[in-house]
BALOBA-1460 file (C-alpha; in Angstrom, 3 decimals):
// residues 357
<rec num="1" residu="x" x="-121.732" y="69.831" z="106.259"/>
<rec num="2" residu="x" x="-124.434" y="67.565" z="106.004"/>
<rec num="3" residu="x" x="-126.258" y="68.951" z="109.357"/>
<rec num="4" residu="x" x="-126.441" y="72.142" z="108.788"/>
<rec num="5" residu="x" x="-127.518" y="71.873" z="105.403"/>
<rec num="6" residu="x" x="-130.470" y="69.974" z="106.933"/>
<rec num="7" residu="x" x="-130.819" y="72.447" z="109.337"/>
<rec num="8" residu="x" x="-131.355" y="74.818" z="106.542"/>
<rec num="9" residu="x" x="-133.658" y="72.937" z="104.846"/>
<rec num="10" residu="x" x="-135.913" y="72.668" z="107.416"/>
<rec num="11" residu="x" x="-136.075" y="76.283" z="108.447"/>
<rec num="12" residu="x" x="-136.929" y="77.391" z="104.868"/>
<rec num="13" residu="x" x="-139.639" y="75.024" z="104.777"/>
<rec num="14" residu="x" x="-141.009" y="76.788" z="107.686"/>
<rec num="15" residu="x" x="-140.820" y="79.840" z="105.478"/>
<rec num="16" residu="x" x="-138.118" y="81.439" z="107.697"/>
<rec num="17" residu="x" x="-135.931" y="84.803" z="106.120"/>
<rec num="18" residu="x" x="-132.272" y="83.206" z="106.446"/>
<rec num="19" residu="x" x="-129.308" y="85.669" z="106.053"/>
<rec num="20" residu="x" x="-126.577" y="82.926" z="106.033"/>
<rec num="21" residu="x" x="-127.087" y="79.003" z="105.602"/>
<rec num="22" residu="x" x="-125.157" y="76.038" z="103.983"/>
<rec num="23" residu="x" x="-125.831" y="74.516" z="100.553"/>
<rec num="24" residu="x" x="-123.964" y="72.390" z="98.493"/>
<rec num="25" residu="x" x="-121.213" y="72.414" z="100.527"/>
<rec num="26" residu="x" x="-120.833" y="76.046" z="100.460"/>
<rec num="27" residu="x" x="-121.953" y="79.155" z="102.414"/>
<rec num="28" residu="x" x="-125.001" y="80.957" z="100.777"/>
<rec num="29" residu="x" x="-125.515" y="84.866" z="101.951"/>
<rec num="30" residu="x" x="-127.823" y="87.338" z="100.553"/>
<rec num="31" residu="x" x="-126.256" y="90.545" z="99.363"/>
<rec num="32" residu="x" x="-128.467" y="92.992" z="102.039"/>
<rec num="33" residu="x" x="-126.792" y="95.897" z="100.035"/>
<rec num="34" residu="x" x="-128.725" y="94.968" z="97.300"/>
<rec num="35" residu="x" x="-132.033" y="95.074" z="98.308"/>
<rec num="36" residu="x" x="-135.091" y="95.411" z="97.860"/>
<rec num="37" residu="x" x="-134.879" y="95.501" z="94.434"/>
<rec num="38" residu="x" x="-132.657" y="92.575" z="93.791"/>
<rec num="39" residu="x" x="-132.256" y="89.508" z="95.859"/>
<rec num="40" residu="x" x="-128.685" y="88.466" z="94.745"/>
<rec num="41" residu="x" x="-126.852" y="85.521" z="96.362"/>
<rec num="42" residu="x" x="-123.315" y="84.227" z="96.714"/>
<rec num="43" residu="x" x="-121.615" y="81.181" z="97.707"/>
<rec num="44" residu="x" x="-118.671" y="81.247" z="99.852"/>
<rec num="45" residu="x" x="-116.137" y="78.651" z="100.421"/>
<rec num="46" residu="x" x="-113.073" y="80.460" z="102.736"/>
<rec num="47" residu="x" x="-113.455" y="82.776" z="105.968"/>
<rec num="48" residu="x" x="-112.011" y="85.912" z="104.047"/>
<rec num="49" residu="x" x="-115.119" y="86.394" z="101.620"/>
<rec num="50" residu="x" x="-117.544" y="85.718" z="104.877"/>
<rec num="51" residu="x" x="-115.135" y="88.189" z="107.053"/>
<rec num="52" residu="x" x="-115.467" y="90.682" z="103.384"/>
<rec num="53" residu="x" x="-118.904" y="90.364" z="103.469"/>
<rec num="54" residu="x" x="-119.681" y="91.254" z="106.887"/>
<rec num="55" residu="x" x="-117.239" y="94.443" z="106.896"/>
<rec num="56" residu="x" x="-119.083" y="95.583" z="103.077"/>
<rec num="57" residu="x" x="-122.387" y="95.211" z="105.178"/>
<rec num="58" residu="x" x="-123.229" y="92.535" z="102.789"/>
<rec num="59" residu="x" x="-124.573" y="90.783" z="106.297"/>
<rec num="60" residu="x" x="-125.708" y="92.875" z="108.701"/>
<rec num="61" residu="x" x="-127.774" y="92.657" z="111.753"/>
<rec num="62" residu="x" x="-126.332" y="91.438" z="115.018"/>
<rec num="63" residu="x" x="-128.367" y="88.529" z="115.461"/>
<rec num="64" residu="x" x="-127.309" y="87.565" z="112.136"/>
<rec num="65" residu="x" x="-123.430" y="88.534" z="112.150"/>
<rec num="66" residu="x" x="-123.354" y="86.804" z="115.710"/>
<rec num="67" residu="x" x="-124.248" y="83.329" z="113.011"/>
<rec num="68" residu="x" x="-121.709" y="84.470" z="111.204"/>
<rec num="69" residu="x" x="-119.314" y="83.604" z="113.898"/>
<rec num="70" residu="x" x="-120.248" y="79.819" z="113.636"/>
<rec num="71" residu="x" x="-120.417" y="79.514" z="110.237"/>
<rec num="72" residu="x" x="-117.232" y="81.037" z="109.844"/>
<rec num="73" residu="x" x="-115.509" y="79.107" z="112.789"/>
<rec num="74" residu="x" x="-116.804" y="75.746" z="111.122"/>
<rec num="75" residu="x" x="-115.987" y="76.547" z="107.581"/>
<rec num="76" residu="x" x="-112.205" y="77.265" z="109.274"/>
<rec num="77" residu="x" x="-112.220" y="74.030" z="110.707"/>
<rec num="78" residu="x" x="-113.915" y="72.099" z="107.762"/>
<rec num="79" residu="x" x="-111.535" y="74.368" z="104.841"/>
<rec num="80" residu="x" x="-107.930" y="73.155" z="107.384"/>
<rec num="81" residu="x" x="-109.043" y="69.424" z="108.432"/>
<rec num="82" residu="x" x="-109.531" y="70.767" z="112.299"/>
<rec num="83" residu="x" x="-106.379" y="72.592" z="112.183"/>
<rec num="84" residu="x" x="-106.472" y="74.352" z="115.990"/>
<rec num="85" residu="x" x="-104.296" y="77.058" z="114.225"/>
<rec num="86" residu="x" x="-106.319" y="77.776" z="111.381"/>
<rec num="87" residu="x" x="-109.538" y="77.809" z="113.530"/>
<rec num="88" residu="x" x="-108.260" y="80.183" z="115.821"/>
<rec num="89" residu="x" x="-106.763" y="82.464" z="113.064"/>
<rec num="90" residu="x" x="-110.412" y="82.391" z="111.378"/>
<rec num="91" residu="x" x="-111.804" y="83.353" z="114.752"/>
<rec num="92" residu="x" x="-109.483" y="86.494" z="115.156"/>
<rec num="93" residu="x" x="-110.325" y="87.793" z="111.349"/>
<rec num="94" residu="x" x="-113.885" y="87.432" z="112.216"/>
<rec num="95" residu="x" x="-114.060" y="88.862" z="115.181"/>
<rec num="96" residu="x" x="-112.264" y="92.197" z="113.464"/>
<rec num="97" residu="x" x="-114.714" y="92.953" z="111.675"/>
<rec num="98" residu="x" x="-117.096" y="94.352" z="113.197"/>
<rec num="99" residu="x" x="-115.567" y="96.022" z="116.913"/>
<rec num="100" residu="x" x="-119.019" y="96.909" z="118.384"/>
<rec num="101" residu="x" x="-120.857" y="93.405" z="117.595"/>
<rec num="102" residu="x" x="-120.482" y="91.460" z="120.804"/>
<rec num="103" residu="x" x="-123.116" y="88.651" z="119.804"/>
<rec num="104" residu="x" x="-120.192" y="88.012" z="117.374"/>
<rec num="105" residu="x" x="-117.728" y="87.768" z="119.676"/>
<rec num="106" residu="x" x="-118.980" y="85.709" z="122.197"/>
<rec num="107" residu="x" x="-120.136" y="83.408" z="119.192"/>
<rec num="108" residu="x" x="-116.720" y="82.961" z="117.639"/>
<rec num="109" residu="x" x="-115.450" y="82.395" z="121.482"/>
<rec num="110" residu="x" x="-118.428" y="79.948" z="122.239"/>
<rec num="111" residu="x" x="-117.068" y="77.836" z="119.212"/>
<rec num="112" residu="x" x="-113.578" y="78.167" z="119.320"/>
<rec num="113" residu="x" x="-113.757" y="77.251" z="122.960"/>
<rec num="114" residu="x" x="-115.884" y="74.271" z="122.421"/>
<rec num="115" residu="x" x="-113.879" y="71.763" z="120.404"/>
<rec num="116" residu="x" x="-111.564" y="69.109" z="122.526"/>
<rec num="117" residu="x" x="-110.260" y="66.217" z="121.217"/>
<rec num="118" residu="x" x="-108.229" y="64.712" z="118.225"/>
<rec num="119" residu="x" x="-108.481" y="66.924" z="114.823"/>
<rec num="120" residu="x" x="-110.549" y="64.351" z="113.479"/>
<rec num="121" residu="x" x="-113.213" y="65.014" z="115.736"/>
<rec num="122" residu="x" x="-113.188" y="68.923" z="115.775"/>
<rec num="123" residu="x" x="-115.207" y="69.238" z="112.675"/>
<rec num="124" residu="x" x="-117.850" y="67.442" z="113.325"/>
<rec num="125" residu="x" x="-117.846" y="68.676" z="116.908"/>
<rec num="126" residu="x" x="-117.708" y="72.484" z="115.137"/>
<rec num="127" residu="x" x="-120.732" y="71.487" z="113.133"/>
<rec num="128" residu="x" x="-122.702" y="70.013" z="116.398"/>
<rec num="129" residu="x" x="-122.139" y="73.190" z="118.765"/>
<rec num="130" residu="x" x="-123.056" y="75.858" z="114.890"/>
<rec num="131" residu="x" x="-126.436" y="73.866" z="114.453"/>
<rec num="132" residu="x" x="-126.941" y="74.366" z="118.717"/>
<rec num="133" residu="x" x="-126.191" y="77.990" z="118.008"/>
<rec num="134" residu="x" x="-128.511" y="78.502" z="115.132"/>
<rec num="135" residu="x" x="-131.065" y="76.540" z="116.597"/>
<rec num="136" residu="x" x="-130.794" y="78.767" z="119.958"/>
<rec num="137" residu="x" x="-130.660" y="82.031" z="118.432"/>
<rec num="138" residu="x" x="-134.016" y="81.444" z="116.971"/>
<rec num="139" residu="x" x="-135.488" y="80.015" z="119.917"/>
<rec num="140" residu="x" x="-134.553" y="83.372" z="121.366"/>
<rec num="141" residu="x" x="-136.500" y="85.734" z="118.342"/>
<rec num="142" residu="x" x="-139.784" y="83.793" z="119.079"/>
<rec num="143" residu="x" x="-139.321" y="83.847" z="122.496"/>
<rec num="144" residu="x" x="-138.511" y="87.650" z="123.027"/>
<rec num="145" residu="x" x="-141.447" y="88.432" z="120.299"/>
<rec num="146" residu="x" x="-143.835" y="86.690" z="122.472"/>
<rec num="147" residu="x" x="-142.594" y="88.830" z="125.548"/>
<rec num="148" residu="x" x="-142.344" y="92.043" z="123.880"/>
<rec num="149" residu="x" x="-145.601" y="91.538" z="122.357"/>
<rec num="150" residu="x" x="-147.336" y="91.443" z="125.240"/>
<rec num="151" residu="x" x="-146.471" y="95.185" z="125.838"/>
<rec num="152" residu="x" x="-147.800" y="96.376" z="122.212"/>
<rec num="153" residu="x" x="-151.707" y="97.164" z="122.644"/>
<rec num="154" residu="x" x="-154.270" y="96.841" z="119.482"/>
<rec num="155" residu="x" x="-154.447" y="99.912" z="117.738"/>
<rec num="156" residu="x" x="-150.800" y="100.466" z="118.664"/>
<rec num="157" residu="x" x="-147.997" y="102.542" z="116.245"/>
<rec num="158" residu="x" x="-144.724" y="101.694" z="116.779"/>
<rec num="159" residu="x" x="-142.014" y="103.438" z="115.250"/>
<rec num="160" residu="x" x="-138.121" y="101.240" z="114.783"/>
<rec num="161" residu="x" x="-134.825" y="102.423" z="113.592"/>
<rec num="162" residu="x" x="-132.572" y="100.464" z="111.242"/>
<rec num="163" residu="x" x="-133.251" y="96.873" z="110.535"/>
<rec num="164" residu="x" x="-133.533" y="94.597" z="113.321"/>
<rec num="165" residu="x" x="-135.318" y="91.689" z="111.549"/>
<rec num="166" residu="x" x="-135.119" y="88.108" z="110.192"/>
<rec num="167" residu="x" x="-132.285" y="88.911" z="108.018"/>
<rec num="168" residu="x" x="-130.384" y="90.635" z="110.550"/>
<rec num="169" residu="x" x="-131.425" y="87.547" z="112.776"/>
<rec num="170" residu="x" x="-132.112" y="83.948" z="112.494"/>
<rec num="171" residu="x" x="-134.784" y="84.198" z="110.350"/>
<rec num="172" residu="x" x="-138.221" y="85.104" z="112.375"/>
<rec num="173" residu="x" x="-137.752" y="88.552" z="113.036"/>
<rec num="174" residu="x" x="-134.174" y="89.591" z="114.497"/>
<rec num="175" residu="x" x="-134.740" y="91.891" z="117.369"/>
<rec num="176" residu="x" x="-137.372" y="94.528" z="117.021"/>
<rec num="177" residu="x" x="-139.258" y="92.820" z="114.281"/>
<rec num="178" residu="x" x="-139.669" y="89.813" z="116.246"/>
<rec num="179" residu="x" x="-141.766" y="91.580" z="118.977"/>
<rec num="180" residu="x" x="-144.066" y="93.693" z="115.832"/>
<rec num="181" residu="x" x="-144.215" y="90.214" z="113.978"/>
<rec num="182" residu="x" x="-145.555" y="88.679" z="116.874"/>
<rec num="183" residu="x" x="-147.973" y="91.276" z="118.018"/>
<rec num="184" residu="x" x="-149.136" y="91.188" z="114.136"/>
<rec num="185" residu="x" x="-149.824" y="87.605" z="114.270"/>
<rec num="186" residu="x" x="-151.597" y="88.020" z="117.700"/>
<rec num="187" residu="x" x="-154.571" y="89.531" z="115.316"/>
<rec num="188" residu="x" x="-152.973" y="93.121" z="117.200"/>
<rec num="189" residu="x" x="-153.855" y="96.052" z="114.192"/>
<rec num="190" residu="x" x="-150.816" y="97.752" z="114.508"/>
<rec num="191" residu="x" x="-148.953" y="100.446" z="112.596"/>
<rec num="192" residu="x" x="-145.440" y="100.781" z="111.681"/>
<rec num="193" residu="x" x="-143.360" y="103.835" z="111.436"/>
<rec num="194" residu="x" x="-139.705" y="103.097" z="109.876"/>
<rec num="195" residu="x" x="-137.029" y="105.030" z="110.111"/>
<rec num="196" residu="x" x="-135.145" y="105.274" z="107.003"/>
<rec num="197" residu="x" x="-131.665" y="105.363" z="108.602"/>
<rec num="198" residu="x" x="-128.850" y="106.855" z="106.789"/>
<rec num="199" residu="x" x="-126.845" y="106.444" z="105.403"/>
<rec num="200" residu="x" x="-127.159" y="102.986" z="104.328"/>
<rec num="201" residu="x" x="-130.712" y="103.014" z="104.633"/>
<rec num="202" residu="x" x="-131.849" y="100.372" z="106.073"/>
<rec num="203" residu="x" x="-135.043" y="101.431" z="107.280"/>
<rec num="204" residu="x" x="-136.567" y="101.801" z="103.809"/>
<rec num="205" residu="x" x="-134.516" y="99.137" z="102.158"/>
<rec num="206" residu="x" x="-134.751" y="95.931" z="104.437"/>
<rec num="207" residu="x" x="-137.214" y="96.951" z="107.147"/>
<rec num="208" residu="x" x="-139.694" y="98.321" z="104.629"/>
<rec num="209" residu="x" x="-138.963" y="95.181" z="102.541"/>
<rec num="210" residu="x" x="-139.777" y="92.540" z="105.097"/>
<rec num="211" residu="x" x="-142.745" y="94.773" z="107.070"/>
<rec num="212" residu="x" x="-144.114" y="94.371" z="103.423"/>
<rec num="213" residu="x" x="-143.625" y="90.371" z="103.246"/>
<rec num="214" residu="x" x="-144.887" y="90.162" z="106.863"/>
<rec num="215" residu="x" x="-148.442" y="92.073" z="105.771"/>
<rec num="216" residu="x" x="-147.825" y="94.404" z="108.037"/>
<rec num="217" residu="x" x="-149.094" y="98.211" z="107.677"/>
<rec num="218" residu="x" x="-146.280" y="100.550" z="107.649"/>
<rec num="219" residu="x" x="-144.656" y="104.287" z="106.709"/>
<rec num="220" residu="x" x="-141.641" y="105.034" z="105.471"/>
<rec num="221" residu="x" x="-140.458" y="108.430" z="107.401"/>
<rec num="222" residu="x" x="-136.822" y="110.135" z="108.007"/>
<rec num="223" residu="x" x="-134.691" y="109.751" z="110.096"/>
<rec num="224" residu="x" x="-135.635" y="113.205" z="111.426"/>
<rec num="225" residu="x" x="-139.307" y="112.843" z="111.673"/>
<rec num="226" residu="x" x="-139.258" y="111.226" z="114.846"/>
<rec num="227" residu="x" x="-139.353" y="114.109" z="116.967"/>
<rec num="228" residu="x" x="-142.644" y="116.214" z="115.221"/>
<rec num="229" residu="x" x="-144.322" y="112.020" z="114.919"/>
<rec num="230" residu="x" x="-144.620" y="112.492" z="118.319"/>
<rec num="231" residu="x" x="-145.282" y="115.898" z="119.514"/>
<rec num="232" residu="x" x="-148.293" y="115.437" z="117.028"/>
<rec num="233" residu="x" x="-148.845" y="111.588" z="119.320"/>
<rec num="234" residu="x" x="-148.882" y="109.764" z="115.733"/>
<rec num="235" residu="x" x="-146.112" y="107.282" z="117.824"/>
<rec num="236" residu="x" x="-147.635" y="104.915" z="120.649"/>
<rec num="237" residu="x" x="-144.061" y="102.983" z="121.486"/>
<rec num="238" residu="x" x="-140.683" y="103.291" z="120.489"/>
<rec num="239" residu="x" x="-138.886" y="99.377" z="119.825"/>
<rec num="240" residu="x" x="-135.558" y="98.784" z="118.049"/>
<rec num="241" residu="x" x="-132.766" y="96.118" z="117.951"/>
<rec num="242" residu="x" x="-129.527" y="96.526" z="120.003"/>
<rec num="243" residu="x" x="-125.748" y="95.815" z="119.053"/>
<rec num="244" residu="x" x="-124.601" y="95.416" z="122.781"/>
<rec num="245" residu="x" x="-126.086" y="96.282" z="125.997"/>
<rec num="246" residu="x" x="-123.677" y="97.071" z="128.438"/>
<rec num="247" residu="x" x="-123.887" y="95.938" z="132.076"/>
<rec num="248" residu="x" x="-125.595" y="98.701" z="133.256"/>
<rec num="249" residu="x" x="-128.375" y="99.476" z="130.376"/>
<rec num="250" residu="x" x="-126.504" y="101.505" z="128.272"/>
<rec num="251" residu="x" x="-127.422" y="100.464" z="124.767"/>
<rec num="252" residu="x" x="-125.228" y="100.253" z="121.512"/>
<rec num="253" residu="x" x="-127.354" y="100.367" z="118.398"/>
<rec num="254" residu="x" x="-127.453" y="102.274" z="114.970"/>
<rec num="255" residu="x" x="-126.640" y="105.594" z="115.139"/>
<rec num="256" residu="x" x="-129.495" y="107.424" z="115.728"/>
<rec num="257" residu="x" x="-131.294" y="105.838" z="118.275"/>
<rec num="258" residu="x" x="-130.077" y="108.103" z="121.154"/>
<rec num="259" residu="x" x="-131.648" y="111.098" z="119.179"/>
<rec num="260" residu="x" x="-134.990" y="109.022" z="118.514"/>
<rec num="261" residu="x" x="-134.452" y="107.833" z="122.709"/>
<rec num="262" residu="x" x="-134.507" y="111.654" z="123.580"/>
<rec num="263" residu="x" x="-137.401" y="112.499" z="121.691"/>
<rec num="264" residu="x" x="-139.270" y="109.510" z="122.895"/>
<rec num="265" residu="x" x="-138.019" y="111.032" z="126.157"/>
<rec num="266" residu="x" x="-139.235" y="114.912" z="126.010"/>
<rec num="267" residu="x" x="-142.756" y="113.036" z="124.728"/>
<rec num="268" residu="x" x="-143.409" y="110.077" z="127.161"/>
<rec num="269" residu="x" x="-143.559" y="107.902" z="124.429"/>
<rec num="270" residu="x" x="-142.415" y="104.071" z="125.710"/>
<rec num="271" residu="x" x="-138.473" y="103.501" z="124.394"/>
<rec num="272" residu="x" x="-137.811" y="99.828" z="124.240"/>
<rec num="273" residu="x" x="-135.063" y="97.880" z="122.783"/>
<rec num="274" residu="x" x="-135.473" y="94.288" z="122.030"/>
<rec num="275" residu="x" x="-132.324" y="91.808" z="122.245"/>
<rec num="276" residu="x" x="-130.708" y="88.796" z="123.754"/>
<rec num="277" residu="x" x="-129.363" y="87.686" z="126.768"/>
<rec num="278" residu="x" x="-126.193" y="86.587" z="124.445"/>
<rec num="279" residu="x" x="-126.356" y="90.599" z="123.482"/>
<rec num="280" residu="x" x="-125.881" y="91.432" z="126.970"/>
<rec num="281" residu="x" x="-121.942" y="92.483" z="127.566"/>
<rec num="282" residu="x" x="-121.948" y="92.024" z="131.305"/>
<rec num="283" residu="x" x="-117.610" y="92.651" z="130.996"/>
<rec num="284" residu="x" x="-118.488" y="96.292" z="130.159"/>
<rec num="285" residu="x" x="-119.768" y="98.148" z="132.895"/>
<rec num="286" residu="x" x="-121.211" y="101.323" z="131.012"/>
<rec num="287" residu="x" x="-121.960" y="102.220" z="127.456"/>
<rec num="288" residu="x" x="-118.871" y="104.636" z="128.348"/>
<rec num="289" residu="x" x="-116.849" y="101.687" z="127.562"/>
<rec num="290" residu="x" x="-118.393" y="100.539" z="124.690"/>
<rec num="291" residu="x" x="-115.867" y="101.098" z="121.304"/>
<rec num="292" residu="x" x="-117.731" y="102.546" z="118.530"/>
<rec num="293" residu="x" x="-117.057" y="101.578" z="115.191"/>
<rec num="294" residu="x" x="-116.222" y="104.481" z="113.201"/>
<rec num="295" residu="x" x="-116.389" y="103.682" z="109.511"/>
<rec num="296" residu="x" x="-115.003" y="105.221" z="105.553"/>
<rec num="297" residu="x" x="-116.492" y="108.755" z="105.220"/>
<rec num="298" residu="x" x="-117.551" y="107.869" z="101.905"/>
<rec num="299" residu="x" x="-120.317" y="105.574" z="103.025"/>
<rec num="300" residu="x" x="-122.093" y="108.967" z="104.015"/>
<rec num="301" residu="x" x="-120.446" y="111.317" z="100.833"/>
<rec num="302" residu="x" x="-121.963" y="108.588" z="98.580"/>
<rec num="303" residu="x" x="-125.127" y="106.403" z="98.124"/>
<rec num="304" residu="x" x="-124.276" y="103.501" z="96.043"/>
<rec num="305" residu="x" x="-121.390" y="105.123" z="94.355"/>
<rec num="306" residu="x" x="-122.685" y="108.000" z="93.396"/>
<rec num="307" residu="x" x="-121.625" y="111.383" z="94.799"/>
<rec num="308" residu="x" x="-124.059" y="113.474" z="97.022"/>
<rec num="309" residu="x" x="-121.781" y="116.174" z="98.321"/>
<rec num="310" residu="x" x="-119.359" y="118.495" z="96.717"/>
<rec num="311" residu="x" x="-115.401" y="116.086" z="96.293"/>
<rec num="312" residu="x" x="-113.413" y="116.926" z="98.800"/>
<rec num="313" residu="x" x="-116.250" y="117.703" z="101.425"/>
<rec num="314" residu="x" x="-115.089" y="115.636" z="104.725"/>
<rec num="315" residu="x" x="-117.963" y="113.411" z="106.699"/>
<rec num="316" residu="x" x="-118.410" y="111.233" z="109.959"/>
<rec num="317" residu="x" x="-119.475" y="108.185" z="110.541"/>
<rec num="318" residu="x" x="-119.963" y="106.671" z="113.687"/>
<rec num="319" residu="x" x="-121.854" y="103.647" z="112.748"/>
<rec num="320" residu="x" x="-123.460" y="103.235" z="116.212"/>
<rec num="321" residu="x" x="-124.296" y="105.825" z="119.032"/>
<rec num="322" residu="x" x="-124.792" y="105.090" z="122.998"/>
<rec num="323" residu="x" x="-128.375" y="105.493" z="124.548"/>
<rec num="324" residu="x" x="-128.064" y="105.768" z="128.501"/>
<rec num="325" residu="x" x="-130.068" y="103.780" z="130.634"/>
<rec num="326" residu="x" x="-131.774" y="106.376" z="131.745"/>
<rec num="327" residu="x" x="-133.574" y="106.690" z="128.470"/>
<rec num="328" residu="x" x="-134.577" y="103.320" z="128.283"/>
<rec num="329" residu="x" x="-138.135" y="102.087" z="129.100"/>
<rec num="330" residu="x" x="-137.355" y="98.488" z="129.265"/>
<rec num="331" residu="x" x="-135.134" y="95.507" z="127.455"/>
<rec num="332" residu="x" x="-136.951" y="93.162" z="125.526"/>
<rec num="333" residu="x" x="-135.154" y="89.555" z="126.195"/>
<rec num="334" residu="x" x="-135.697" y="85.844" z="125.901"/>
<rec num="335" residu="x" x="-135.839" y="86.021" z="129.487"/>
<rec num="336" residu="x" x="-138.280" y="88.779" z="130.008"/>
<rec num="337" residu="x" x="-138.689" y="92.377" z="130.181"/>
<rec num="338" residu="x" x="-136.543" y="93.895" z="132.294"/>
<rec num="339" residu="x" x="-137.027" y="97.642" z="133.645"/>
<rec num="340" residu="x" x="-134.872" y="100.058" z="136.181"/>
<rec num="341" residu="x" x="-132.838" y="99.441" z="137.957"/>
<rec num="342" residu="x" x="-131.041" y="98.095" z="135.632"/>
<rec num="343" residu="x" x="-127.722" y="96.882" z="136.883"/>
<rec num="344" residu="x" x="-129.608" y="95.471" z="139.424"/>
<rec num="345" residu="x" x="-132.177" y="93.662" z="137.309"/>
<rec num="346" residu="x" x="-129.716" y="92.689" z="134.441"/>
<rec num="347" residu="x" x="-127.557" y="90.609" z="137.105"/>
<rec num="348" residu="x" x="-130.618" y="88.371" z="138.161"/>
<rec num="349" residu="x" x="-130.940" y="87.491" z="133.860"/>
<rec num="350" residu="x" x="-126.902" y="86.859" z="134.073"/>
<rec num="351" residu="x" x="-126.999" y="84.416" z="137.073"/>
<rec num="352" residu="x" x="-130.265" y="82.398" z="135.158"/>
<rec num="353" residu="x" x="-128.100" y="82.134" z="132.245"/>
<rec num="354" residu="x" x="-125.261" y="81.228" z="133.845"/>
<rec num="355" residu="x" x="-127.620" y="78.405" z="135.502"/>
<rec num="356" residu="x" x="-129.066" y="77.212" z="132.164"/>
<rec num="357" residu="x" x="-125.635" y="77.094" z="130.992"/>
């Protein structure tokens, strides 16, 4: 493990927010249900508590869950001696737990796919192609930040849903918070409106809790503020993170961002979502398509254990909702900011990648 615990090393002397990392021969992850009161952190040492962890919400964020899937795929192959079996078993489990995630599909895909060779060499090969990963994902935060920034004027207030930052990333700033963090350190004075988004809250728990770190100046507002923030024009741009787009601009993220996509709609205020060519599901050919995780009822009957609604009083949770293209303003990548049409326009990012690749 001695690379990647380098590898972290490195990137927290650059001051970098990692969700997931290696030390002392052991996974670390920071309990995101915990915060931003208390920063706990636990070690891991088998796939289960990482595959746990990510289905508790313990690690969240697509950029950073999409990690997840090389960690995890390397601690398989590291726990079993480069046992093919093993490694491919670890790659299923992972790849259950979270249905919508596609950065941590293709991830666990990307590594299982890349070892050759005798077991003795799949470990360190496993290792080699999870540092490549790591390393690329946050090549891809600074770059789309420095792209997305260039849309965000001075004086600008952006409002973002959920948490799309460094710990639901690489480290820099994840999705959405890459593009504000940039813009911020630009000298841009910008404005933050967050979305508290229930029920877990992420919004006022992690985005608050980093927009704070960063320095930048922020509100806290509902989830169903959004629409009277900008009939009264306190909301310049709309930017959030993405779970999967599909191949024709639909966009998976948090529930909630269709009704914040309609508002921005009805307003003319800018909707963009910021993500990652690796984010782009070009196998699914409308958000129609897209399988929505639907998760325990209790997650929105309770906060934290305790009860908020009579017993016995039934809920829904659909973790993630389906914004149509047609909604969509433009999609923040690595590549560049692409705009309708979309299918048309997304195809000319797949064939660069597929030339980089």
């Amino acid at each position: 493990m001695q690379r990647l615990e380098t590898l972290a090393k490195r990137l927290k002397e650059k001051e970098l927010a990692l969700p997931i990392w290696v030390e002392d021969g052991k996974l670390k992850v920071i309990d995101q249900t915990k915060l931003p009161f208390d920063e706990i952190i636990y070690s891991f040492s088998e796939v289960k508590q990482l595959a746990d962890a990510i289905r508790s919400m313990m690690i969240r964020g697509s950029g950073a869950i999409g990690l997840c899937g090389a960690y995890g795929v390397y601690l398989a192959a590291y726990q079993s001696k480069g046992d093919p079996e093993s490694i491919k078993k670890a790659g299923e489990l992972l790849k259950s737990t979270r249905p919508t995630a596609v950065n941590l599909m293709k991830t666990v895909d990307e590594m299982v796919a890349s070892f050759k060779g005798s077991e003795e060499d799949v470990i360190a090969q496993l290792e080699e192609k999870a540092v490549e990963i790591i390393e690329r994902q946050l090549q891809f935060e600074y770059q789309l930040g420095e792209n997305g920034a260039a849309l965000i004027e001075d004086g600008d207030t952006i409002m973002t849903h959920c948490h799309s930052g460094a710990l639901g990333g690489a480290g820099y700033g994840g999705r959405a918070l890459s593009v504000i963090r940039t813009a911020h350190e630009q000298g841009k004075k910008i404005h933050v409106f967050t979305c508290e988004t229930r029920p877990y809250l992420q919004g006022s728990r992690i985005t608050a809790y980093e927009l704070k770190k960063f320095g930048i100046p922020h509100t806290l507002i509902t989830d169903n503020m959004s629409g009277f923030c900008m009939s009264k024009r306190m909301i310049d741009k709309v930017v959030v993170g993405s779970d999967r787009v599909s191949a024709n601009g639909d966009l998976a993220n948090k529930v909630g961002t269709y009704m914040h996509a309609l508002a921005a709609k009805a307003h003319g205020v800018p909707f963009f979502t910021a993500t990652s060519s690796h984010t782009i599901d070009f196998d699914t050919t409308s958000g129609k398509a897209i399988e929505v995780e639907m998760r325990d009822s209790s997650e929105v009957t309770q906060i934290k254990g305790v009860p908020i609604a009579p017993e016995g009083t039934k809920a829904l949770y659909p973790s993630f909702d389906i914004t149509p293209n047609h909604l969509i303003t433009g999609i923040i990548t690595e590549k560049g900011v692409i705009q309708a049409p979309f299918e048309t326009n997304l195809r000319s990012v797949r064939e660069k990648v597929d030339i980089l690749q």
